[in-house]
C-alpha positions as CSV (number, residue, x, y, z in Angstrom):
1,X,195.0,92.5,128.7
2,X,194.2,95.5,126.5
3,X,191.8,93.3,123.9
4,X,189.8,91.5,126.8
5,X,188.9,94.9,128.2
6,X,187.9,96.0,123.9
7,X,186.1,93.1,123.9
8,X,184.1,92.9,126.9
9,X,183.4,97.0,126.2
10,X,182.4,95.6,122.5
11,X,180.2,93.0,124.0
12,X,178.6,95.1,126.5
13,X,177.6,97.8,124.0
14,X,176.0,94.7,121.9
15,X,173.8,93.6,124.5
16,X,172.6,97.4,125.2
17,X,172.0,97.8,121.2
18,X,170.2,94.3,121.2
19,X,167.9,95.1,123.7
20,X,167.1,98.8,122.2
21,X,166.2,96.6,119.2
22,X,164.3,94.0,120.6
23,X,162.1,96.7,123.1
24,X,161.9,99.3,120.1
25,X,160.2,96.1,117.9
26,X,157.9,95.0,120.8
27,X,156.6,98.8,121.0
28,X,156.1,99.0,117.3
29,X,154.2,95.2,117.5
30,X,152.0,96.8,120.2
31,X,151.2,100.1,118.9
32,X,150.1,97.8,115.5
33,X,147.7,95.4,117.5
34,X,146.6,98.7,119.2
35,X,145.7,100.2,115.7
36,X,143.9,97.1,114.8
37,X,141.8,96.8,117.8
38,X,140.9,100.2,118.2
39,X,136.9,100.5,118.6
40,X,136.3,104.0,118.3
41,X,135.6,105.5,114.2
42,X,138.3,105.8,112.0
43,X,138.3,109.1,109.9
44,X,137.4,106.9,106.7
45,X,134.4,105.4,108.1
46,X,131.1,107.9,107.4
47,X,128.0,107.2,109.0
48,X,124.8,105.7,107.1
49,X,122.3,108.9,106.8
50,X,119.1,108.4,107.9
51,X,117.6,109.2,104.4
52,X,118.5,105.6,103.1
C-alpha cells in the first residue's frame, strides 16, 4: 500500500515537472520568433546619412 501511494506521489510530481518544461520551452520558442520578427530598429542598425 505504502509504494502505490510513493508512486502515484512520484508520478504526479513528473507530470507537474513535464509540463513546467514543456511551457518554459514554448515561452523561450515564442520570445525567439518574437525577436526575429520584431520590426522596429535594432541598436546595431545606423541610419544612412543624408550626405551619401
Amino acid at each position: 500500500m505504502n509504494a502505490g501511494k510513493y508512486f502515484s506521489s512520484a508520478r504526479k510530481w513528473l507530470r507537474r515537472l513535464a509540463m513546467a518544461y514543456m511551457l518554459g520551452f514554448a515561452n523561450a520558442i515564442n520570445q525567439e520568433t518574437k525577436m526575429m520578427d520584431d520590426p522596429f530598429f535594432k541598436t546595431e542598425q545606423v541610419l544612412p546619412d543624408d550626405k551619401d
